[in-house]
C-alpha positions in Angstrom: 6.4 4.6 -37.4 7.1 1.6 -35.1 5.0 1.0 -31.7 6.6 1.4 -28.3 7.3 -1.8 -26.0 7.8 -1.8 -22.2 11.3 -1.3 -21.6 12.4 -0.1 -24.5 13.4 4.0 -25.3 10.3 5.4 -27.0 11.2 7.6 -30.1 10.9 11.6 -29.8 7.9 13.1 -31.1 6.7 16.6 -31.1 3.0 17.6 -31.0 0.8 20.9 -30.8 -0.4 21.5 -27.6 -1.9 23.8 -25.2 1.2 25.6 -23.8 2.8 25.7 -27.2 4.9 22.7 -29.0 5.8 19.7 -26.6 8.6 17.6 -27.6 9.0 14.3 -25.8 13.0 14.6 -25.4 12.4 18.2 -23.4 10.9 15.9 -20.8 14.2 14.1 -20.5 15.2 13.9 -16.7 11.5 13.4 -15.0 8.7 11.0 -14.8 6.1 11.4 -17.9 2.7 10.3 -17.7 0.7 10.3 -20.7 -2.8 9.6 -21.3 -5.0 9.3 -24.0 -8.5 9.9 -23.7 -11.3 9.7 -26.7 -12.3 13.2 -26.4 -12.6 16.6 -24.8 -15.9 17.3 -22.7 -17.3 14.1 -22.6 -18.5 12.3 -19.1 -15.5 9.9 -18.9 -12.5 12.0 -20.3 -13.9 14.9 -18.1 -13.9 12.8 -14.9 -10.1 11.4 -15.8 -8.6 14.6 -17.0 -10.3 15.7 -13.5 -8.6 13.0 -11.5 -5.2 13.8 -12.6 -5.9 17.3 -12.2 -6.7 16.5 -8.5 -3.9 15.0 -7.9 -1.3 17.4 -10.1 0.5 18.4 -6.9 1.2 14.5 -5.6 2.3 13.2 -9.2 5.1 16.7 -9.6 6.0 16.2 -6.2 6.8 12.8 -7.7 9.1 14.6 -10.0 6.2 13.5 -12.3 5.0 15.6 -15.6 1.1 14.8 -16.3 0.8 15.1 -20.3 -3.3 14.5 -21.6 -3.6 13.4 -25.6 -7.0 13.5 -27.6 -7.6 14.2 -31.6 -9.3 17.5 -30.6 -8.1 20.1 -32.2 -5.9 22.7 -30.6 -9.0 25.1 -29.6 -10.7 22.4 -28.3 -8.2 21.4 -26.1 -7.3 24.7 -24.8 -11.3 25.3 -24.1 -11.0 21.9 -22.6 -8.1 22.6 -20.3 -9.4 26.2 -19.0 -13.0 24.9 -18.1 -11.0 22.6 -16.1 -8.8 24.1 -14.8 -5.8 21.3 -15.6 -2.4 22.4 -14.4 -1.0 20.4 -17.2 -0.3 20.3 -21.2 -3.0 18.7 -23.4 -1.7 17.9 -27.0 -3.7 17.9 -30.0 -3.4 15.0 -31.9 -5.5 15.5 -35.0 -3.1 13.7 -37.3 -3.3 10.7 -35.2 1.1 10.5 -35.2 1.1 10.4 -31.4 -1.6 7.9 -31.1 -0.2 5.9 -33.6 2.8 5.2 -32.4 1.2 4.4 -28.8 -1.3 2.4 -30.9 -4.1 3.5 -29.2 -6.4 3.6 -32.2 -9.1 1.0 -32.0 -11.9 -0.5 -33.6 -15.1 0.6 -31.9 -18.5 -0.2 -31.9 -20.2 2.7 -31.2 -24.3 2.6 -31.5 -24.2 -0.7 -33.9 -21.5 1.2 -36.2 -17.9 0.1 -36.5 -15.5 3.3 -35.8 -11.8 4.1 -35.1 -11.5 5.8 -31.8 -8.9 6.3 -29.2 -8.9 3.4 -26.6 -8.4 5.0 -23.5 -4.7 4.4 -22.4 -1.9 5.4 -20.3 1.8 5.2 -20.5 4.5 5.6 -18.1 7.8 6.9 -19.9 11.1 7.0 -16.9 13.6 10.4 -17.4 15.4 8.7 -19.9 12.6 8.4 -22.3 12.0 4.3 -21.5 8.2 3.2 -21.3 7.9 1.7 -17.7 4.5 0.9 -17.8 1.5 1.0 -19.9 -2.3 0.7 -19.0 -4.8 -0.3 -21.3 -8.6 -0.2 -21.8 -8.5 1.8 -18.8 -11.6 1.8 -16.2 -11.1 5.5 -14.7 -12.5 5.5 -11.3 -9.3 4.8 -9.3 -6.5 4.7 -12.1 -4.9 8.4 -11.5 -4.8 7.3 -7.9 -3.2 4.0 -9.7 -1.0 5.5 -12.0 0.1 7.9 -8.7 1.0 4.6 -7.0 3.3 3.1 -9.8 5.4 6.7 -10.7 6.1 6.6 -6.7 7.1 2.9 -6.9 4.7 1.6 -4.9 
């Protein structure tokens, strides 16, 4: 599978998620935001998965869709999502295709061990499927707000 580039149409994908199966081209026609986050229920997805959730209303009345990606499994998500309360579709990535082709799987160090992980990412993707923007090794406090900015054109 080929990586995306900034300006360029990304390819369709389809994915499990936690309002049934997302595909990329049903999207066609709004803003997507996607983000990828290491994993459910931990300190920093929680506070970003929070942040967007925050500010759900601002990015649709942006004509803005908020899409959340992990490697959790599809219960995991969904547990995810309802403690929550996220107003928005979390896919569950445990094959690793999505990320892959966002190439947001990194080399880690993670307590003196070397281990593949999800480096925390965003992507902007216009209504006809073009990546706009991309963010990467992303800081959370501030970047929903951020990413809210850049989908109104600011």
């Amino acid at each position: 599978m080929t990586s995306i580039a900034i300006g360029q149409p990304v390819p369709d994908f389809t994915a499990p998620s936690t309002a049934g199966q997302f595909s990329l081209a049903a999207q066609r026609g709004r803003q997507l935001v996607l983000y990828f986050y290491p994993k459910a229920n931990t300190p920093g997805c929680t506070q970003e998965s929070q942040d967007f959730r925050d500010l759900a209303a601002e990015f649709d009345a942006a004509d803005a869709v908020i899409v959340g990606v992990s490697r959790d499994g599809l219960k995991a998500q969904s547990n995810f999502r309802a403690k929550h309360a996220l107003p928005f579709e979390l896919l569950a990535d445990t094959d690793e295709r999505v990320c892959r082709l966002f190439d947001v799987i990194k080399e880690k160090n993670m307590y003196g061990r070397k281990v593949l992980g999800i480096e925390r990412s965003t992507f902007l993707i216009d209504g006809d499927g073009v990546l706009r923007r991309e963010w990467r090794k992303v800081k959370v406090a501030g970047h929903a707000a951020e990413v809210l900015a850049a989908v109104r054109g600011e």
